[in-house]
Structures are given as structure tokens and as C-alpha cells.
N, C-alpha and C positions, 0 to 999 in steps of 0.2 A: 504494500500500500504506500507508494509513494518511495520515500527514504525508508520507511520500514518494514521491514521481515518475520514474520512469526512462524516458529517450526512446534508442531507437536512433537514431543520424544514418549516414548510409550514405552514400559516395561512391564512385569508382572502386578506392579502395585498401583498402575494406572497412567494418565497423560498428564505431562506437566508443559507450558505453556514456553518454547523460550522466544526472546525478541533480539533483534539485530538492528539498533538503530545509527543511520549515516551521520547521526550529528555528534555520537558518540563514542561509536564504534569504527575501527580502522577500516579503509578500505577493502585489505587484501581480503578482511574477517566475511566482511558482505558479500562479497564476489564470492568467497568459499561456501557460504552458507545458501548462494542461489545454485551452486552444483547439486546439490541436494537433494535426492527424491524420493520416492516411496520406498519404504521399510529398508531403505541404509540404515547402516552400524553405524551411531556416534556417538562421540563423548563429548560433552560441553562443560566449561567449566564459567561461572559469572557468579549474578550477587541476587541474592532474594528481592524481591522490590514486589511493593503493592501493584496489583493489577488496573490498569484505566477502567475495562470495563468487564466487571466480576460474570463468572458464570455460575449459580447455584447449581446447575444441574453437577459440576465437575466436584469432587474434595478438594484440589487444587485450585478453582474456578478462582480466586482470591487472590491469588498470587502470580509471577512470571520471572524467569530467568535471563536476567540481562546478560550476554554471553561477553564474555573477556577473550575465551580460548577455546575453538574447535577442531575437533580430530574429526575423520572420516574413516573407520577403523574397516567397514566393508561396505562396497556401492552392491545393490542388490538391482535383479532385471526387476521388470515390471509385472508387478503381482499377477495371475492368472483372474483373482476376481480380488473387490473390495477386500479390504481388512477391515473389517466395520461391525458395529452392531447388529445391521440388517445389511447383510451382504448380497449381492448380485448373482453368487456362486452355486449353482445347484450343485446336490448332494454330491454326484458321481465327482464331479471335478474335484469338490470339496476334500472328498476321501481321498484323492490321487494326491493332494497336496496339503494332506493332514498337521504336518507341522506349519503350515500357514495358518490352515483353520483353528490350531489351538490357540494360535494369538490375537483370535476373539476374545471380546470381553465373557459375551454368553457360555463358550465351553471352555474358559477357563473357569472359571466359577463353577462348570460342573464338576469339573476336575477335583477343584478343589473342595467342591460341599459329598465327594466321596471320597476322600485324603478324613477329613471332619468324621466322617459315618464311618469308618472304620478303626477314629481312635475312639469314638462312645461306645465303639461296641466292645471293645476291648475291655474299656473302663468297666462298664456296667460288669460282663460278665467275670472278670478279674475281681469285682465285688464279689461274684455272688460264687467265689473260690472254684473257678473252673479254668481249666489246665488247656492253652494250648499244644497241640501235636501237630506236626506235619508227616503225613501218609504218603504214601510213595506213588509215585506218576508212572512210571508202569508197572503194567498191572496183570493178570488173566483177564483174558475174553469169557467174561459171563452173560450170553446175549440172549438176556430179558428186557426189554422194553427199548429204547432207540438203540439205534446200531451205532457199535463202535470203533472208534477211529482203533486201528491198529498199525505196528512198529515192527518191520521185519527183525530180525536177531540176524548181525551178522555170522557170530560163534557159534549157534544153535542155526544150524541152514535149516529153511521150512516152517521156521517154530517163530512165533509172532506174538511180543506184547501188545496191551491193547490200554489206550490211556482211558483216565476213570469218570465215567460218568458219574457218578459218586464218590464218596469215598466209604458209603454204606458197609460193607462188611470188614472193613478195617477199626470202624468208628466199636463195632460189635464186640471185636475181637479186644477192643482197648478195656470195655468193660468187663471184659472176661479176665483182663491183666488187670482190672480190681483201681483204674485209675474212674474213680465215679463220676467227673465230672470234666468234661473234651469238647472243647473245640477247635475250630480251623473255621482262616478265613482261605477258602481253598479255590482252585483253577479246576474247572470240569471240562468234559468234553462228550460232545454228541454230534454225533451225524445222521442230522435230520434235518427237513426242509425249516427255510427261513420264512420269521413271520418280523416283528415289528420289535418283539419280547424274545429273540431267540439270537442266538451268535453260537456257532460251530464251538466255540471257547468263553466260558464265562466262569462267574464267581462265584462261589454258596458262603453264606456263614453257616456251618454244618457243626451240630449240636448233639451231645447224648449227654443222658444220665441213665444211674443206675437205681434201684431199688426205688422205684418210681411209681403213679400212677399216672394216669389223662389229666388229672388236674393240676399233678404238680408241674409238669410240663408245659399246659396252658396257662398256669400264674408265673410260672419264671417268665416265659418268652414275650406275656405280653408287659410284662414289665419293662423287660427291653425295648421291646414297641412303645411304650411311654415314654421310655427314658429318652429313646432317639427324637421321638416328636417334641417334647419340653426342651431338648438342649439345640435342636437343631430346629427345629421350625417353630416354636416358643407356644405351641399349644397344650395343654394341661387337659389331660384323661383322670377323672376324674373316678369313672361311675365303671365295672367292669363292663369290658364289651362284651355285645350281644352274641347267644350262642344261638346257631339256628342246624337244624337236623339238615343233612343231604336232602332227604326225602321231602321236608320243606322248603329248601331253597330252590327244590325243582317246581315243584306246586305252586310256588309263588311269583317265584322270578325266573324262572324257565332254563335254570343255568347254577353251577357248583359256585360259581362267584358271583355273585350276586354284588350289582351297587346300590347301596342303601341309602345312598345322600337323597334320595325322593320315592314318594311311594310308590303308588302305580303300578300297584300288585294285580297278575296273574289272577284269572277268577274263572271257572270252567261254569259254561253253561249248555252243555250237554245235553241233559233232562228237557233242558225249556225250549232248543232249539229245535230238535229230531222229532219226525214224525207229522210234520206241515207239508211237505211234499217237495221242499225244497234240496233238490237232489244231490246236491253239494256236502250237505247239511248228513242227510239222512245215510247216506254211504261214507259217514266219518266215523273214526274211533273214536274223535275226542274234539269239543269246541270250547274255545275257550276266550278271552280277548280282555283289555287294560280298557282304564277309562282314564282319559286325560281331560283336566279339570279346564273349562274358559278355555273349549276349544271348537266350541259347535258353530262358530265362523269360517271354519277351516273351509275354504273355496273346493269347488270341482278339481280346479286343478292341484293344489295342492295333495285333495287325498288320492288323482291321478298318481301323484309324484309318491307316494306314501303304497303305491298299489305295485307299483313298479320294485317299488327299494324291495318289498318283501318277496316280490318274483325272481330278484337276484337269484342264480344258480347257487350261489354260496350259503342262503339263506330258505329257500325252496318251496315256500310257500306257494299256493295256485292262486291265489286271489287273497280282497280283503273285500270283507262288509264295515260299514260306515252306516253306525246310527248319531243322530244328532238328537240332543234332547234341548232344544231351542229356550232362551231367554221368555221368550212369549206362554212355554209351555208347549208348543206346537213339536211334535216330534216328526222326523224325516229320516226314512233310509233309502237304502236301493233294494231295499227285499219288499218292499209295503205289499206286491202280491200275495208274497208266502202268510205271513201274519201281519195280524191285527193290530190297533192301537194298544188295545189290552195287554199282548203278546209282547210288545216292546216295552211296554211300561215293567213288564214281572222285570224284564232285563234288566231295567233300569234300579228298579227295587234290589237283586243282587247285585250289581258293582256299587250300591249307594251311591248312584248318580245324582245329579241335581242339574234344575234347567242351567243351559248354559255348557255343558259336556257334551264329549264325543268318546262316544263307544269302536273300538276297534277291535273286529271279531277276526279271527281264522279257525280253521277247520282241515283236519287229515289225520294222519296216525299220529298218536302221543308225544312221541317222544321228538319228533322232525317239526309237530305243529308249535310245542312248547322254546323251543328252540328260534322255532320264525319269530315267535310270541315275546320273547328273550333280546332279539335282535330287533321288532321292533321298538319296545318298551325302551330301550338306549338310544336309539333316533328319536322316537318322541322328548324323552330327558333331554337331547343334545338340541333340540329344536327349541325349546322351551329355556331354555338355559339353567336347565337342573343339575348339570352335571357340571358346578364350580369347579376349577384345581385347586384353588386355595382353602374349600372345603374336603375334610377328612371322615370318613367316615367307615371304619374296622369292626370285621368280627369272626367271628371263628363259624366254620362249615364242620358238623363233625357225623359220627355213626356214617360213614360211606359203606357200599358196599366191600365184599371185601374182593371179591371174585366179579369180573365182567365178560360175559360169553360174545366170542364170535362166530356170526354165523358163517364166513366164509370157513374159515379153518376147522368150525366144528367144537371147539375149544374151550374151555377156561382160560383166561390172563388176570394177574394180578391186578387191579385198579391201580395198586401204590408201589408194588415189588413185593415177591416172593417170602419177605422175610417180615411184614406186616403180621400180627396177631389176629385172630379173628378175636371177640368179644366171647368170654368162656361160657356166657349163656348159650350162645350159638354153635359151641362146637359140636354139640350132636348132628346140628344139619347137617355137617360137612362129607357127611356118609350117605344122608338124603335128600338134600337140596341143598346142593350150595350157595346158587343164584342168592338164596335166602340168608347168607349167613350176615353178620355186620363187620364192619373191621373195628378195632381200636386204631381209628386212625379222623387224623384232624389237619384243616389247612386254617390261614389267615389270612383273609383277603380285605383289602380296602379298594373303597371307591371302582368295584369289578377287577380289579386284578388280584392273583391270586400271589401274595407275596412269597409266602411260605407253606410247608408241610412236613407230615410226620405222621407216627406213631407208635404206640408199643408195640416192640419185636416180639416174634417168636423168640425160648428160650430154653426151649425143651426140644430136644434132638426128633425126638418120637411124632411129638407134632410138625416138626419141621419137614420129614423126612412124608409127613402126610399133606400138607402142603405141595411139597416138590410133586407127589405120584398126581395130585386132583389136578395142577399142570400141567401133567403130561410128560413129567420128566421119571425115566426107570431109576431104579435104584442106582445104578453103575453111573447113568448120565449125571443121576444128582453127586455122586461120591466124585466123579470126575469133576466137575465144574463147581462144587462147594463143598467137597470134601474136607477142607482145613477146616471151616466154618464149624459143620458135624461134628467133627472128634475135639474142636475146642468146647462145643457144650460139653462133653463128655468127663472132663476134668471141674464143673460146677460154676456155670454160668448163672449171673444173678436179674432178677426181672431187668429189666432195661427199658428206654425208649427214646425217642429223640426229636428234632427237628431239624430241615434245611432251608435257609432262605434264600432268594433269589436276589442276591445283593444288587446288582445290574437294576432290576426292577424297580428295587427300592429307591434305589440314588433319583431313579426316573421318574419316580413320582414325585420325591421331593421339592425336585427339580421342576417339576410342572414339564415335561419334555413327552412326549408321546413313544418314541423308539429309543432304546438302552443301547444304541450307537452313539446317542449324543452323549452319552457318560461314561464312555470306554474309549481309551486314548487312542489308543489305533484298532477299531472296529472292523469287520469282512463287511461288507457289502451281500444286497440281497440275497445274491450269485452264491456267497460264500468266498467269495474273493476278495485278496487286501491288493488295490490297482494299485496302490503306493509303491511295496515293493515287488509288486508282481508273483502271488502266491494263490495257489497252487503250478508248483511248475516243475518242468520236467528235472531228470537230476541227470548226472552224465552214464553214462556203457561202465564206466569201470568202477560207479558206484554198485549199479544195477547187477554187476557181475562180481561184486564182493558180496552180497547179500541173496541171491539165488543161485 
């Protein structure tokens, strides 16, 4: 501006303002300081001096650096996108030039508010006299639930480690070594396809104790769940959170994670539907639909748009019904042939409507319509602006089942892993319904993510080894693939049980961030690819022929 010069300098702790003025400052200084351009290395050295014109928005805003002495320690090419708050850069590019994009102001702060979360967690649980360990990274291929990444042996040809999706049966084995109280903030791995919430490589805080129940388990952990909320996002839990059954949170909210921050509960109307002649209706398993409050303005096209979102393939609904219970009293659907004034009112009378609401029905088999029902009730929330980040709202999902059958394979699978306890009321079923058994087993979910899970192990070889055969595994396969596990019960393993959290997750909520890339320093891409250094990639002939 004229005779004078202003350079931002930006380091980790923020932008400090410096000025270069010709009435004050040497010649050569000015000329040096207009060579100057985007994200060069420099050193400046002047005098503190009050700012002409303050910025509140800045810590610094108040102040400015009158420079005496400038270095130019490295000139830099020109950034690929902005360095900025709100940058210009989409993600792909982003990711390729990841150490630019951490000197945002936004993913450094995420950085840094999970540097934070994983010294509370430490703190907390070093309170509550529990023992880090660190588990070994390669490991046996035990291939129950996602597949695992495995690691040829060069000195064993043929013979393959496999890194740990867990680090479950070591956690086991620790409390068999009589250490009661374990954790790890630990690096897992799975290979499975990518969502929003998933990375090939991620982090658990992974937890056990010994001589345990479900409860003592669910008042330590969520204690830590308070403690991180209080020290780190300054909110006070107060009252315990809510505990809601599996079987409830399907009933209600059409989903194992349910978000609570609004209501808009699930409500099956089955009985009142079937049997009008409405063909949709009468050849369904199960009808069911949410009532959104001050919503019966909702235009043609809008509940077009609302008809469509739930015909998504991913969500599979066939259609939606649309009643309105009008301000005037006047009620309006797209069914008014099938039934009556009468007939829509009982509806109204179950979801406790009130003029002024919009009824949204679906209809098809249980478990696929409760699901569409699930996935609408979160678009309505997100429409409505129910679904705050800066509101929290936790609780625990517990009694899951313990066993889930598929029908391709014909099978049992564990819901949680193999080494889940059934509920010892239940264990008679497990000889004649399994379907039917419950698990000692619990997650912790906020605002529909599911943070954490667990539950009490098996700890009795006898059960275990019954466990293993209702999977499908023979005796030999299970002694092959968890044999050490077996013969450590054998020597006087004591009740046990645990939990694992999705640290990644958690940072991301905190953070108000949608995807656990934006809180992991160098994250893969959807692909499962890191484009930065170019990974997965080929290795050379003479590694390839040292290892097969």
C-alpha cells in the first residue's frame, strides 16, 4: 500500500502481522521483503509496536512486527490450492499434498484436539489404576468377521502373519496373566470396503477388566465418556445415560445406533393399515412411519423429493405415503380412496399427532422397511435442523443378539466375535434356538454413531469350544486357529470383559467433522489409497522372490 508492506508469517500458534515501512525501513529491506510469496520460509527479526488498525477476529489482531532484519531461509513454488480456512482445494488434491493441508488452521486443531483426547484418556484411566500394554502387530490369521491384511514370512516361505484387527485375544490372554486392569491406545487393521467412518488403519482405545460385571464396565467407560466431554468440550453429564435394549432401538428408531438428540420415534401401524384393499399395504409384513411435528406445509414437491431419497437403492424403500393433519383440522393424503376420514384420524391418535403434522408411512418386510424408516427419520432430523453438532447426546444399546444367521451361507456368525458370552439365562437355547439367545454384550453410541463396544467374554473353555462348533468351526479348526486361547483357560481364567473405542470416530465428533480423514494425519482415500506417497504399490522381482 503505497510505501508500505504487510507480510503475514504463520506458524503453529497462529498469524502475526509484520510491516515494512519506506520511511523507516532500508531500502534493500523492502525490495527483499516484495520477493516474497506464498508459504516461503522466513525469519524476521523487529520491534513489537501497537497495530493502526486492530483485528478482533486475530489473538494477534492488536499488534504488528516492525521488521529491522529479514532472512529468506526457503522460497516455496506456488501452493497447489489456498492455505486458508476455507480452501479452494478438493479433497483428492488435498490428500496428495497432505502436508500443505495440515497447515490449515481447521486440521491442525484437529490434530491437535486428538494429541488432547488421548492425554484424558490416559489421565482418566491411569486414575482408575489401569495398566497400559502394547500387543504385538503381527499376529495369526483368525478370519472371523472383516478380512485381514496379511504379511508374507520371509524365513517361514508360505507361512503368512496377519496384522490385528483387534487386539481381542491378547487383551484375554492378559487377564489370564492376572494383570486386571489393560489398556492400549492401539493401531488396527481391516480390509474392508470404505465408508466415511472407516480407514484400512485406524485406532481403538481397547479396554478389559477382570472379575467384572455389564455394569461395572458401563460405569467405568462412561465415566471416561464424561470425563473427555467436561475436559474437552466443557459439557457436564450429569444424570447416567440412557440405556435402551437392541430390541428397542430397532422398534423405535429402526437402527442399533440410534440418535437421540430428537424424537421422532418409529411407531408400526400394521393392524390399522391392512385389510382396506390397498395392495401395497395388505401384501406387507410390516407398516410403520414417524410423525414430524409443523410439517403438514410440506409442498408436493418437496414430499416428491422425500419419495425419491427413500427409493434410493441404498435405502430400498418402494414408495412413501404422506398424510397431513392440516392446521384447519382438514386432513389430506394420497391414499383418501383406501380409507376414511375416520381411518386416518385412529393414525393420527397412534403417532399422537396434532393438527399441523405430517405422517410418513412405509411398508414391506420388517427388517428392510425399519431400516428405510431409520434412514428417513435422519433426513427429516437433518431437514429440520434437529441434528445440532454442538448438541450431544449418549447412551448405551445393550442385550444384542448374540448369534446372526445368514441366509446365503446357511450359517450362524457372531454379531460381536466369537468370544462374546451369551447371557447365562440363555445358555440353554444355544442347543435349541440360538437365533434366540442374548449376548452380554453393549455399544455406546452418540448422536447415531456408534463410538464404542464390548462385552463379557467367554471364560470357560467348554462353552467356548461350544461357541466355536454353533459357528461352524470343528474341533481341530477351532484348536488350530484359537488353540493358545483354549489351553490358557485351562490353567484358571477369571470372568472378564471389556470394551473398544473407535478413537478416529470420537476425535470426529468432537470435532464436528463428518469423515475420520479429517482427524488422521495422513489418511487413504476412499480407494484405500494414500496418493501422497503413492501406496499400494508394486514392490521389486527380488523382493517378491525373497518371500515366495
Amino acid at each position: 500500500m503505497g510505501s508500505i508492506i504487510w507480510i503475514d508469517i504463520r506458524d503453529r500458534y497462529g498469524i502475526t502481522q509484520l510491516i515494512f515501512n519506506e520511511a523507516v525501513t532500508k531500502t534493500e529491506l523492502v525490495e527483499q521483503a516484495r520477493q516474497i510469496g506464498r508459504e516461503f520460509v522466513i525469519m524476521a527479526t523487529g520491534s513489537v509496536i501497537e497495530r493502526s488498525s486492530k483485528n478482533q477476529n486475530l489473538p494477534t489482531g492488536e499488534i504488528e512486527i516492525l521488521v529491522v532484519a529479514l532472512t529468506i531461509i526457503n522460497k516455496s513454488e506456488l501452493p497447489p490450492f489456498t492455505i486458508e480456512d476455507e480452501t479452494d482445494g478438493g479433497e483428492e488434491l488435498r490428500m496428495k499434498y497432505r502436508y500443505l493441508d495440515i497447515r490449515r488452521e481447521p486440521v491442525r486443531k484437529n490434530l491437535e484436539l486428538r494429541y488432547r483426547m488421548t492425554q484424558e484418556v490416559r489421565k482418566y484411566l491411569d486414575g482408575q489404576n489401569f495398566i497400559e500394554v502394547e500387543t504385538p502387530v503381527l499376529i495369526k490369521s483368525t478370519p472371523e468377521g472383516a478380512r485381514d491384511f496379511v504379511v508374507p514370512s520371509r524365513l517361514h516361505k508360505g507361512q503368512f502373519y496377519a496384522l490385528p484387527q483387534s487386539p481381542q485375544v491378547f487383551k484375554q490372554l492378559l487377564m489370564v496373566a492376572g494383570l486386571d486392569k489393560y489398556y492400549q491406545l492401539v493401531k488396527c487393521f481391516r480390509d474392508e470396503d470404505f465408508r466415511a467412518d472407516r480407514q484400512p488403519e485406524f485406532t481403538q482405545i481397547d479396554c478389559e477388566m477382570s472379575f467384572v460385571m455389564s455394569d461395572d464396565i458401563l460405569n467405568t467407560f462412561e465415566g471416561l465418556a464424561k470425563h473427555l466431554f467436561q475436559t474437552l468440550k466443557n459439557i457436564d453429564f450429569t444424570a447416567p445415560f440412557p440405556r435402551l435394549t437392541y430390541t428397542d432401538a430397532l422398534t423405535y428408531y429402526g437402527t442399533d445406533k440410534p440418535d437421540i438428540r430428537f424424537e421422532m420415534k418409529i411407531s408400526e401401524i400394521t393392524l390399522l393399515v391392512k385389510g382396506k384393499g390397498f395392495g401395497i399395504a395388505d401384501n406387507a409384513e410390516y407398516i410403520g412411519g414417524i410423525c414430524a411435528k409443523n410439517c403438514s406445509e410440506y409442498s408436493r414437491k418437496q414430499l416428491d423429493e422425500l419419495t425419491e431419497f427413500v427409493k434410493k437403492p441404498q435405502i430400498g424403500a418402494k414408495g412413501l405415503v404422506a398424510v397431513k393433519f392440516n392446521q384447519d383440522g382438514m386432513v389430506k393424503s394420497s391414499i383418501d380412496k383406501f380409507y376414511t376420514q375416520d381411518d386416518l384420524l385412529k393414525w393420527k391418535a397412534l403417532f399422537n399427532a396434532e393438527n399441523g403434522d405430517l405422517l410418513l408411512i412405509l411398508a414391506g418386510e420388517k427388517i428392510s422397511t425399519l431400516s428405510a424408516l431409520s434412514a428417513l427419520r435422519l433426513e427429516m432430523g437433518q431437514r429440520l435442523g434437529l441434528r445440532d453438532k454442538n448438541k450431544f447426546a449418549p447412551l448405551w444399546v445393550t442385550d444384542f443378539p448374540l448369534l446372526e444367521w445368514d441366509q446365503e451361507t446357511q450359517r450362524f456368525y457372531a454379531m460381536h466375535h466369537p468370544f462374546t458370552s451369551p447371557n447365562p439365562d440363555d445358555i440353554p437355547l444355544l442347543d435349541t434356538n440360538p437365533a434366540d439367545v442374548k449376548a452380554l454384550a453393549y455399544d455406546l453410541v452418540i448422536n447415531g454413531t456408534e463410538i464404542g463396544g464390548g462385552s463379557i467374554r467367554i471364560h470357560n473353555s467348554d462353552l467356548q469350544q461350544k461357541m466355536f462348533s454353533i459357528l461352524g468351526l470343528t474341533q481341530e479348526q477351532a484348536e488350530k486357529q484359537f488353540g493358545f486361547l483354549m489351553n490358557a483357560f485351562k490353567f484358571g481364567a477369571p470372568p472378564h470383559g471389556g470394551i473398544a473405542f473407535g478413537f478416529d470416530r470420537w476425535v470426529a465428533l468432537f470435532a464436528g467433522v463428518d469423515s475420520i480423514r479429517d482427524v488422521i494425519a495422513f489418511p487413504k482415500n476412499n480407494a484405500g489409497s494414500d496418493i501422497m506417497i503413492d501406496t499400494p504399490s508394486e514392490i521389486s522381482e527380488t523382493q517378491l522372490k525373497e518371500l515366495f
